[in-house]
PDB file with one MODEL, atoms N, CA, C and O in Angstrom:
MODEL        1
ATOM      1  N   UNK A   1      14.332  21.101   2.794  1.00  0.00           N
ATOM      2  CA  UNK A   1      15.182  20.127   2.139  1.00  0.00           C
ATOM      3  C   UNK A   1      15.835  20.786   0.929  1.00  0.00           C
ATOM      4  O   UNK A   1      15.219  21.402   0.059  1.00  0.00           O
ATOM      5  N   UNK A   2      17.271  20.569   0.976  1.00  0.00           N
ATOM      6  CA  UNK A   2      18.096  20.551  -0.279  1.00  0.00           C
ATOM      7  C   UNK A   2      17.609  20.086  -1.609  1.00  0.00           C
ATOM      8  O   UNK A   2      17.312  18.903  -1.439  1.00  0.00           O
ATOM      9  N   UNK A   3      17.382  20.413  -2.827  1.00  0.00           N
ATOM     10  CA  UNK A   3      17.189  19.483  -3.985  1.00  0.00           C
ATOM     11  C   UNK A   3      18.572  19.988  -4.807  1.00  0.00           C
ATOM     12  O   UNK A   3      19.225  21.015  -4.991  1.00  0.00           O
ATOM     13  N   UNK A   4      18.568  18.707  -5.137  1.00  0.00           N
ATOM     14  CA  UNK A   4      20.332  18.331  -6.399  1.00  0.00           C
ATOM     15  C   UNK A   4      19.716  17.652  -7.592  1.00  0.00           C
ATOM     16  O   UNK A   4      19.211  16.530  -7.579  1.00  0.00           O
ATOM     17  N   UNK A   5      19.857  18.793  -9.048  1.00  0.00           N
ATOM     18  CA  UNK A   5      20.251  17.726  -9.898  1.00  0.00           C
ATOM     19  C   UNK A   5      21.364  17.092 -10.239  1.00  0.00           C
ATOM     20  O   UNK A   5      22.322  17.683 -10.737  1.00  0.00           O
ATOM     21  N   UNK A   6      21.339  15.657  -9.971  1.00  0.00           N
ATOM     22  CA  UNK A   6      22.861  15.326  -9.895  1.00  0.00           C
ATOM     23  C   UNK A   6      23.079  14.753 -11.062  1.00  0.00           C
ATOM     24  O   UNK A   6      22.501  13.680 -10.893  1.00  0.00           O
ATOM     25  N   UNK A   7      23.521  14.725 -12.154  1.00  0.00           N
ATOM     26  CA  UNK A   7      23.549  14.376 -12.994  1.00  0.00           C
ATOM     27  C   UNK A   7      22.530  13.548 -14.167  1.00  0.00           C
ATOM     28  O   UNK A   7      22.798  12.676 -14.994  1.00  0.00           O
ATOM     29  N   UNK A   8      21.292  14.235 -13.827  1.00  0.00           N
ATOM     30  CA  UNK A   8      20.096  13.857 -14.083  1.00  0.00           C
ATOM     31  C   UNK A   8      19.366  12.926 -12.833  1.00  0.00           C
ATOM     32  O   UNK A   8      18.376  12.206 -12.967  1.00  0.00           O
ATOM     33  N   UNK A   9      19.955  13.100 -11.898  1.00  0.00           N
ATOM     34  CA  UNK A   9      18.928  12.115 -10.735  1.00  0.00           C
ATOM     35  C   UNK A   9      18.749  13.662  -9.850  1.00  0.00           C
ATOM     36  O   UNK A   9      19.480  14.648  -9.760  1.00  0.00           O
ATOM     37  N   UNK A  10      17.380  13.304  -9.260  1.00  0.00           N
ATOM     38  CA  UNK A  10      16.927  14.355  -8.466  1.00  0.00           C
ATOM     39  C   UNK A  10      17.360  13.883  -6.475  1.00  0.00           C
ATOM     40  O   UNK A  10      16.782  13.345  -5.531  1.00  0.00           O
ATOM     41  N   UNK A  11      18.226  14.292  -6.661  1.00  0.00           N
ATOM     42  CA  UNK A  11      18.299  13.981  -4.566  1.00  0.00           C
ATOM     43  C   UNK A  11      18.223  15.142  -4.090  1.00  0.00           C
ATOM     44  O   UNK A  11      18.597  16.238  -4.507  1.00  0.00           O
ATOM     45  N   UNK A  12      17.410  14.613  -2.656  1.00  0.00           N
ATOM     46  CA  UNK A  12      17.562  15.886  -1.711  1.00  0.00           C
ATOM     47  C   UNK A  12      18.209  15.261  -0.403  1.00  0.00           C
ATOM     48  O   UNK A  12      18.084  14.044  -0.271  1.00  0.00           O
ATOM     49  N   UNK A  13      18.949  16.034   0.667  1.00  0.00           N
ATOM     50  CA  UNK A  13      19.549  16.586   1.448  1.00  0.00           C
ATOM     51  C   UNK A  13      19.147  17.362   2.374  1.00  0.00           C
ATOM     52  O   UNK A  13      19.096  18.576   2.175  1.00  0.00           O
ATOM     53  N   UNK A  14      18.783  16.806   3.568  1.00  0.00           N
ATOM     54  CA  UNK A  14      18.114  17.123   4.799  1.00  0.00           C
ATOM     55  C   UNK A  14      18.863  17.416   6.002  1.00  0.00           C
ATOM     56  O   UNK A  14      19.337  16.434   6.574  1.00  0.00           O
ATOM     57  N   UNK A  15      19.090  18.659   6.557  1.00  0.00           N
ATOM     58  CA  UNK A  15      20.237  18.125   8.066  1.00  0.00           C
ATOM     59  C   UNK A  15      18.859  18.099   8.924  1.00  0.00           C
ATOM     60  O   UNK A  15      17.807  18.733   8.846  1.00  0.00           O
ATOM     61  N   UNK A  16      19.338  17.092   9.766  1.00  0.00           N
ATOM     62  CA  UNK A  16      18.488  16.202  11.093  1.00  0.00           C
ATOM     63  C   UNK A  16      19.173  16.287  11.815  1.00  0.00           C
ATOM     64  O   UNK A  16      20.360  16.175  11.511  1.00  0.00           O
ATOM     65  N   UNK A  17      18.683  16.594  13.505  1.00  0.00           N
ATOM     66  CA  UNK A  17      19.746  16.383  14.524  1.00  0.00           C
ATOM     67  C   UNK A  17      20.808  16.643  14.309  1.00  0.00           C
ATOM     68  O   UNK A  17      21.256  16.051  15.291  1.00  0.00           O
ATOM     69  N   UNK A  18      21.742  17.078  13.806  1.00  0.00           N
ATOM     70  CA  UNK A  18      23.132  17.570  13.416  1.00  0.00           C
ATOM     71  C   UNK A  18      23.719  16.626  12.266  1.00  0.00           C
ATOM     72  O   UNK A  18      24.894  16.819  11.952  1.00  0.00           O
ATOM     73  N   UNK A  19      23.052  15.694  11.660  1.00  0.00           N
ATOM     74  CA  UNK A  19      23.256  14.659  10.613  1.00  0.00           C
ATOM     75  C   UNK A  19      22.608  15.089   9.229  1.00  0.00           C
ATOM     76  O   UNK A  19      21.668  15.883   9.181  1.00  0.00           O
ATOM     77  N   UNK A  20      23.126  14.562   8.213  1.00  0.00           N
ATOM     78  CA  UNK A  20      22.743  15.252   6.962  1.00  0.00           C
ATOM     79  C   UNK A  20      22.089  13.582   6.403  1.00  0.00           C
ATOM     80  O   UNK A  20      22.844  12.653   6.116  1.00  0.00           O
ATOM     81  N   UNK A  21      20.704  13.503   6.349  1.00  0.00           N
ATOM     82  CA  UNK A  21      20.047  12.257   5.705  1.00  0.00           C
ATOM     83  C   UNK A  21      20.272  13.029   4.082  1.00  0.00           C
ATOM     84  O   UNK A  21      20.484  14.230   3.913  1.00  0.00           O
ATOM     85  N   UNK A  22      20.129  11.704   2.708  1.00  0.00           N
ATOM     86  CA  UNK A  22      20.051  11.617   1.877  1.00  0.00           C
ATOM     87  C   UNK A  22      18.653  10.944   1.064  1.00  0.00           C
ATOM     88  O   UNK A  22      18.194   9.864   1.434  1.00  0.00           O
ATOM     89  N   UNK A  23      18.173  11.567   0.153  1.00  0.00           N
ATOM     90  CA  UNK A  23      16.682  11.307  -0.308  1.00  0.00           C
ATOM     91  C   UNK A  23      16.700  11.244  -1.857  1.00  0.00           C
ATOM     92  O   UNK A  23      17.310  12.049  -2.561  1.00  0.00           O
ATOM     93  N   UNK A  24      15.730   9.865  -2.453  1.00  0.00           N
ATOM     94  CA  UNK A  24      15.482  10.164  -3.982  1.00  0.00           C
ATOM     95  C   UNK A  24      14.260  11.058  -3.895  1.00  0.00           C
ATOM     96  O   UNK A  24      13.375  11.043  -3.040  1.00  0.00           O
ATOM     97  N   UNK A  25      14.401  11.881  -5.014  1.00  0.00           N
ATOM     98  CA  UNK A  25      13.193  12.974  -4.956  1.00  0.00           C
ATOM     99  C   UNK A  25      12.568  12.569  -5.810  1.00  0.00           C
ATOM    100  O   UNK A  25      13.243  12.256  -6.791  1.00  0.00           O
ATOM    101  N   UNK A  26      10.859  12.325  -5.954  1.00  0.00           N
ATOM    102  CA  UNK A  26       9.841  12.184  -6.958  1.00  0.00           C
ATOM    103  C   UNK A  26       9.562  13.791  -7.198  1.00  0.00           C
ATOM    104  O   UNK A  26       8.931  14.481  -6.397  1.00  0.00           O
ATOM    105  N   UNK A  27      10.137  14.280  -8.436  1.00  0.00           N
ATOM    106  CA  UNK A  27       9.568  15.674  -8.312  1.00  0.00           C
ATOM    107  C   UNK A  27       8.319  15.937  -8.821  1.00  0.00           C
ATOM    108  O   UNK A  27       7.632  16.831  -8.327  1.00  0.00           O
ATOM    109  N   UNK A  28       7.968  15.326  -9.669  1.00  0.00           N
ATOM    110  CA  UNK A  28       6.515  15.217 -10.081  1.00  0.00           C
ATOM    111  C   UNK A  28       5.182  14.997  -9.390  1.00  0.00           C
ATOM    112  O   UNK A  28       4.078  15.540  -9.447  1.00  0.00           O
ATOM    113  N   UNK A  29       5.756  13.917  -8.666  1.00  0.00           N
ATOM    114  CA  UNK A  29       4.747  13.557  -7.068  1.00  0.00           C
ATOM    115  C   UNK A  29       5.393  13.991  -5.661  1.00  0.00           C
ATOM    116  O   UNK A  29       5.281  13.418  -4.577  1.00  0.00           O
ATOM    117  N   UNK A  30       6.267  15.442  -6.055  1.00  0.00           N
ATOM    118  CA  UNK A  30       6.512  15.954  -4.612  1.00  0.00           C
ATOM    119  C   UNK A  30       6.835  14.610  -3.650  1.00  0.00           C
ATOM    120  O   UNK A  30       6.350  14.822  -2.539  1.00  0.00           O
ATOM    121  N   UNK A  31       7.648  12.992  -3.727  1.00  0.00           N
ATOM    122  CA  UNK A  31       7.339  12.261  -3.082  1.00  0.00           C
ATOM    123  C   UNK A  31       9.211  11.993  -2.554  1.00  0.00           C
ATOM    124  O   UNK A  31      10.127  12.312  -3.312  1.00  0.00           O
ATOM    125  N   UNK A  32       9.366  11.597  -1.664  1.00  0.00           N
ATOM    126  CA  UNK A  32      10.835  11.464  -1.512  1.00  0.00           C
ATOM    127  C   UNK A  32      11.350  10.151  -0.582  1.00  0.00           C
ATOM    128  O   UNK A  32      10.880  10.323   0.543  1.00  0.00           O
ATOM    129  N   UNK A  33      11.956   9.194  -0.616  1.00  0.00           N
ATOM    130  CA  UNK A  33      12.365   8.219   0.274  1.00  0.00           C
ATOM    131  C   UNK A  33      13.763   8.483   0.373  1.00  0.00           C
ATOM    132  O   UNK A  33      14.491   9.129  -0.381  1.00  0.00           O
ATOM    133  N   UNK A  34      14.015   7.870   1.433  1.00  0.00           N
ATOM    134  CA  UNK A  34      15.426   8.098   2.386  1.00  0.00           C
ATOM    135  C   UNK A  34      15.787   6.628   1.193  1.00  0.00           C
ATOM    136  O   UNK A  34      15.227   5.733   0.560  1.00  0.00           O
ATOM    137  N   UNK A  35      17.774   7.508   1.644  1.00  0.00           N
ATOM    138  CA  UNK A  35      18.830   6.462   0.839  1.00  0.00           C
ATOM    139  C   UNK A  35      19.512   5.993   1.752  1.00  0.00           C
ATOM    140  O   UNK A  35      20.473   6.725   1.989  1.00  0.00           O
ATOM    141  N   UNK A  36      19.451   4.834   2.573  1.00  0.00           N
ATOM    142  CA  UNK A  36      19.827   4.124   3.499  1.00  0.00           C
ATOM    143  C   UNK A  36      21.698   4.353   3.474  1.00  0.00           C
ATOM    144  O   UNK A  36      22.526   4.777   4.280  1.00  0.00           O
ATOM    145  N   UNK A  37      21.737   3.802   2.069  1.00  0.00           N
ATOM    146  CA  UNK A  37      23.046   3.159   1.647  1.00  0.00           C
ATOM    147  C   UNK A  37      24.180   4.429   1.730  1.00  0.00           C
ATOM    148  O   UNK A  37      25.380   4.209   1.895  1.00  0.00           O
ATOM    149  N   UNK A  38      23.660   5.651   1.604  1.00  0.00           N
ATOM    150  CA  UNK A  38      24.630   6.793   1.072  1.00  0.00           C
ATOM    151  C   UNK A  38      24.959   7.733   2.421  1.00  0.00           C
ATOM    152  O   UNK A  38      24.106   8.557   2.752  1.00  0.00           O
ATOM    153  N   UNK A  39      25.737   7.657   2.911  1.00  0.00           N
ATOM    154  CA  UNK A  39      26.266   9.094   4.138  1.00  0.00           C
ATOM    155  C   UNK A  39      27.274   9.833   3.586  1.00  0.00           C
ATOM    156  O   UNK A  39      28.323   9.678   2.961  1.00  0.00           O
ATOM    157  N   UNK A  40      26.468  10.827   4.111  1.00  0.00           N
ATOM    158  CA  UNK A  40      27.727  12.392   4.274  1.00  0.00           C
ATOM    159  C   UNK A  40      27.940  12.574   4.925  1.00  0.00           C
ATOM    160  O   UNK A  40      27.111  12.251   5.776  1.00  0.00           O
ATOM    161  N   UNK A  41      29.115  13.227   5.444  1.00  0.00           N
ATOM    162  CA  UNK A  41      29.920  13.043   6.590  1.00  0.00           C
ATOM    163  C   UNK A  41      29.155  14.398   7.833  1.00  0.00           C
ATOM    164  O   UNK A  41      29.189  15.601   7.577  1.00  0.00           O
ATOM    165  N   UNK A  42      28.806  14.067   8.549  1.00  0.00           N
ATOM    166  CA  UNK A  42      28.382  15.475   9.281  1.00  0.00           C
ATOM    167  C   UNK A  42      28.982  16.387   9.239  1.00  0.00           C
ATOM    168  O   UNK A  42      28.315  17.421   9.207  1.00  0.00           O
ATOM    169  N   UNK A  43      30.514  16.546   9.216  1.00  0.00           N
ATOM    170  CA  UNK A  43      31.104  18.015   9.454  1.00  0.00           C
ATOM    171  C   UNK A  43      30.982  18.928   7.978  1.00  0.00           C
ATOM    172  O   UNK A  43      31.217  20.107   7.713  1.00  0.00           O
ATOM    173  N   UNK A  44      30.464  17.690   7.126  1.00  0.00           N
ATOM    174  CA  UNK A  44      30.143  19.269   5.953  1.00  0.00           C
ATOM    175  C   UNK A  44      29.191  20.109   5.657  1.00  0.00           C
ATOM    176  O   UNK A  44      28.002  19.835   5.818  1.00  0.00           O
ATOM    177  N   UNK A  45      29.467  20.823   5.359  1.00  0.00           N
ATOM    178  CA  UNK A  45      28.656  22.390   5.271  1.00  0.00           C
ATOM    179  C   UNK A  45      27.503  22.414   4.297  1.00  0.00           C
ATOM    180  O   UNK A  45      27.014  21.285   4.272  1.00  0.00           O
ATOM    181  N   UNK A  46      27.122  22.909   3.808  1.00  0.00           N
ATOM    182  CA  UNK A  46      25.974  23.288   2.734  1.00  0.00           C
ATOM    183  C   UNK A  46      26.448  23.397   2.027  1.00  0.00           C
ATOM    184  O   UNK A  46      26.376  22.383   1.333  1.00  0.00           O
ATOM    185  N   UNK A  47      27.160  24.266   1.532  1.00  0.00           N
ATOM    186  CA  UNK A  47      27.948  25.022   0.300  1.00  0.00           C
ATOM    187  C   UNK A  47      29.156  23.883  -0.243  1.00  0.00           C
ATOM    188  O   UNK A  47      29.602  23.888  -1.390  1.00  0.00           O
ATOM    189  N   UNK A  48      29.512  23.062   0.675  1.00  0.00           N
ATOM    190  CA  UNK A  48      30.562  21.693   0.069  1.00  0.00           C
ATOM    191  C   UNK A  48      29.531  20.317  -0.332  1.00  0.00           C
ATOM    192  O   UNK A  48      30.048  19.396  -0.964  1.00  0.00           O
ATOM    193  N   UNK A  49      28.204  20.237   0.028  1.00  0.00           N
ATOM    194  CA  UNK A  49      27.401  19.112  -0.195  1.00  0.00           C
ATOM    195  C   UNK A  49      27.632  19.265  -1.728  1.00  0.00           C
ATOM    196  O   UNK A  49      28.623  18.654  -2.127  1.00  0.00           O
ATOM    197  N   UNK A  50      26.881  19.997  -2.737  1.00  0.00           N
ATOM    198  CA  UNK A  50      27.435  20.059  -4.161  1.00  0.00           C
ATOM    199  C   UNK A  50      28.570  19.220  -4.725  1.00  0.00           C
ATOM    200  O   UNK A  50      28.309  18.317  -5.519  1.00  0.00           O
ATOM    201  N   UNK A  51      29.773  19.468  -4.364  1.00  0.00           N
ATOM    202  CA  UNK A  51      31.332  19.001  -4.470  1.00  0.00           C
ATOM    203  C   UNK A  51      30.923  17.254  -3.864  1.00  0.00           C
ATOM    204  O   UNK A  51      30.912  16.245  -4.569  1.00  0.00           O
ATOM    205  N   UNK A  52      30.615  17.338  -2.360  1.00  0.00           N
ATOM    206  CA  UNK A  52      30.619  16.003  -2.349  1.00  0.00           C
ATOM    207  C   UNK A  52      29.647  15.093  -2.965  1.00  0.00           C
ATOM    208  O   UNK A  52      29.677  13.945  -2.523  1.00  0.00           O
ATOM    209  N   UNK A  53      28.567  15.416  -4.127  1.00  0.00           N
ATOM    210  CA  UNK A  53      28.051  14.760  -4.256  1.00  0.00           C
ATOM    211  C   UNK A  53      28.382  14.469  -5.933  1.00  0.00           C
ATOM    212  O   UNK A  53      28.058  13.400  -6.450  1.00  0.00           O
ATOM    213  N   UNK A  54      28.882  15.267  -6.495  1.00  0.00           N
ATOM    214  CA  UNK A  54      29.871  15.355  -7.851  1.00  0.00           C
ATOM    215  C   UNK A  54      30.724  14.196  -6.939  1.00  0.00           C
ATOM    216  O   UNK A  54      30.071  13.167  -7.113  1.00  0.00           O
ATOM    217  N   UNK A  55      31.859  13.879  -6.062  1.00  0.00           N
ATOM    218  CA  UNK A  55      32.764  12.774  -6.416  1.00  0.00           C
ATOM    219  C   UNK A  55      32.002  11.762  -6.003  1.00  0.00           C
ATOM    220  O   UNK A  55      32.242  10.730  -6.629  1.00  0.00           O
ATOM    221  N   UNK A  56      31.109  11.653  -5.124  1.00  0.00           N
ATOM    222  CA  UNK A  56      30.083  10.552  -5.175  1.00  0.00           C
ATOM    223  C   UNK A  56      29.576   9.567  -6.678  1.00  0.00           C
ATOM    224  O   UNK A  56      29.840   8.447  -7.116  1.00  0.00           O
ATOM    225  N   UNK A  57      28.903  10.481  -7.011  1.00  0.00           N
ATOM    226  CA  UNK A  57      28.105   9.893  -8.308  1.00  0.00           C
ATOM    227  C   UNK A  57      28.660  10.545  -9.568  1.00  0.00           C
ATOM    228  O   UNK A  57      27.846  10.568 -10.490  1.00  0.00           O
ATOM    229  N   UNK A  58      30.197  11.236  -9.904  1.00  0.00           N
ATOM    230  CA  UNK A  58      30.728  11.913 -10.750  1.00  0.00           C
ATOM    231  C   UNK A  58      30.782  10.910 -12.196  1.00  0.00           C
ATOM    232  O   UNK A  58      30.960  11.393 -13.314  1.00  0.00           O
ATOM    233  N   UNK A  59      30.564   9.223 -11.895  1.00  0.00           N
ATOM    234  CA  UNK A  59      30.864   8.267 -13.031  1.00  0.00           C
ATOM    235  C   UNK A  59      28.810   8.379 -13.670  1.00  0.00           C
ATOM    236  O   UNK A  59      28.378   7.717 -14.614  1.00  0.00           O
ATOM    237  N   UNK A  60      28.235   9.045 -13.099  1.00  0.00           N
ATOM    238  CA  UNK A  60      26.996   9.150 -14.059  1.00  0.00           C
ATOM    239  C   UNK A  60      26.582  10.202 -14.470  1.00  0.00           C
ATOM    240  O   UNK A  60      25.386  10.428 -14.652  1.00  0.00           O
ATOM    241  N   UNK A  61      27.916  11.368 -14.777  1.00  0.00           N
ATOM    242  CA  UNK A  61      27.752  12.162 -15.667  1.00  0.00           C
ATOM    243  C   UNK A  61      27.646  12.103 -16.986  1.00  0.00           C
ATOM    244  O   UNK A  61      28.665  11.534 -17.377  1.00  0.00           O
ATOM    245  N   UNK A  62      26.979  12.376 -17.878  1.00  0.00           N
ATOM    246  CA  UNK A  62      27.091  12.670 -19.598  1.00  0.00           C
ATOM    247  C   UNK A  62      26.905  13.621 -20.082  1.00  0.00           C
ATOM    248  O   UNK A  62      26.248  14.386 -19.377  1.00  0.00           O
ATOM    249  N   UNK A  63      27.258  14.099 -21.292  1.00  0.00           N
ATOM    250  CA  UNK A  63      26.922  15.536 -21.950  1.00  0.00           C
ATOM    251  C   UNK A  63      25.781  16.195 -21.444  1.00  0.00           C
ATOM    252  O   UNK A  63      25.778  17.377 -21.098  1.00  0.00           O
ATOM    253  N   UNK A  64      24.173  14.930 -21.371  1.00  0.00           N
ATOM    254  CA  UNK A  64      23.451  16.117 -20.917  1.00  0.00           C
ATOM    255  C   UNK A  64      23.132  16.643 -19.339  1.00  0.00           C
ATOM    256  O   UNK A  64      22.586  17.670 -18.936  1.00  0.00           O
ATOM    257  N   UNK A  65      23.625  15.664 -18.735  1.00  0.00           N
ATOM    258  CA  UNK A  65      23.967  16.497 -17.374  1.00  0.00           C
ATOM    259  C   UNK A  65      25.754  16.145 -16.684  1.00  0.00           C
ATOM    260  O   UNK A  65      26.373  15.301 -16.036  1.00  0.00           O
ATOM    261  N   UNK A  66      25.898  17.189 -17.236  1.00  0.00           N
ATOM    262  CA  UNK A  66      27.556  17.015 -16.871  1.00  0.00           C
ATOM    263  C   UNK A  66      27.908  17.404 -15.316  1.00  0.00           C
ATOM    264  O   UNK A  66      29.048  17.254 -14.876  1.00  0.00           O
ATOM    265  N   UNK A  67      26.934  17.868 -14.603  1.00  0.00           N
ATOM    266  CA  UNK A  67      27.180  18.547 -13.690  1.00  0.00           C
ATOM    267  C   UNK A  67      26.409  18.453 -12.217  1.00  0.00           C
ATOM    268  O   UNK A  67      25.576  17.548 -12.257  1.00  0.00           O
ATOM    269  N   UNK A  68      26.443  19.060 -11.061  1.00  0.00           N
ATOM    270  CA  UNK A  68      25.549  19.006 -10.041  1.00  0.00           C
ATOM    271  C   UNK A  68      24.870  20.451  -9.851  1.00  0.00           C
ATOM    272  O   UNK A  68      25.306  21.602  -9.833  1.00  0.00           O
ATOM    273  N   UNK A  69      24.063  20.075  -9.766  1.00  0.00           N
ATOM    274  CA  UNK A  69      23.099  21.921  -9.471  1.00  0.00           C
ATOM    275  C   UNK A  69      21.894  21.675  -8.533  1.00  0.00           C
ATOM    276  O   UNK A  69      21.110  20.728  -8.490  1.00  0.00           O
ATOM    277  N   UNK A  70      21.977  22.812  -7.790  1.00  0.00           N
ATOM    278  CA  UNK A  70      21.193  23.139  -6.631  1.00  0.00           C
ATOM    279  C   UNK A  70      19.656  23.638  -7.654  1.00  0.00           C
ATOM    280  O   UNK A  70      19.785  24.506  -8.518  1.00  0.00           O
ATOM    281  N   UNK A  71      18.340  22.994  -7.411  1.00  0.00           N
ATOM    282  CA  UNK A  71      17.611  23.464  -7.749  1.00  0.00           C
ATOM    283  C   UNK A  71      16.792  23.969  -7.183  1.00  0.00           C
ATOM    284  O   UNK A  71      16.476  25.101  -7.548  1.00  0.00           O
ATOM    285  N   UNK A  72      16.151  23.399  -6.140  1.00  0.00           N
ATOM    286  CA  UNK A  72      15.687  23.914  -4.478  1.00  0.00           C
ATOM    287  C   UNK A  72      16.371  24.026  -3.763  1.00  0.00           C
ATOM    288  O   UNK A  72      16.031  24.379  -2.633  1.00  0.00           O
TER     289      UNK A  72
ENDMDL
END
């Protein structure tokens, strides 16, 4: 699994069957549940998940996480 800090929220990013599921990550308790509500489109890549998840959730950026970063 993918891990994103996305602007201070921890998600991860799983491809399944040729589908990319979405997850909140407990990083503390290693614990993770699926995000029903959120799809990515299958035809994107690894290296564009980043980008799409900045215009996703880009309105809960602030100074201290301005950004998306791959941490796992």
């Amino acid at each position: 699994m993918l891990i994103y800090n996305v602007f201070g929220r921890h998600i991860g990013v799983k491809r399944e069957h040729g589908r990319w599921l979405v997850f909140r990550i407990d990083l503390s308790e290693r614990k993770y549940s699926l995000l029903k509500d959120i799809t990515i489109p299958d035809e994107l890549t690894e290296t564009e998940l980043p980008g799409w998840l900045d215009d996703i959730y880009h309105e809960e950026a602030t100074e201290n996480n301005p950004s998306v970063k791959r941490i796992e």
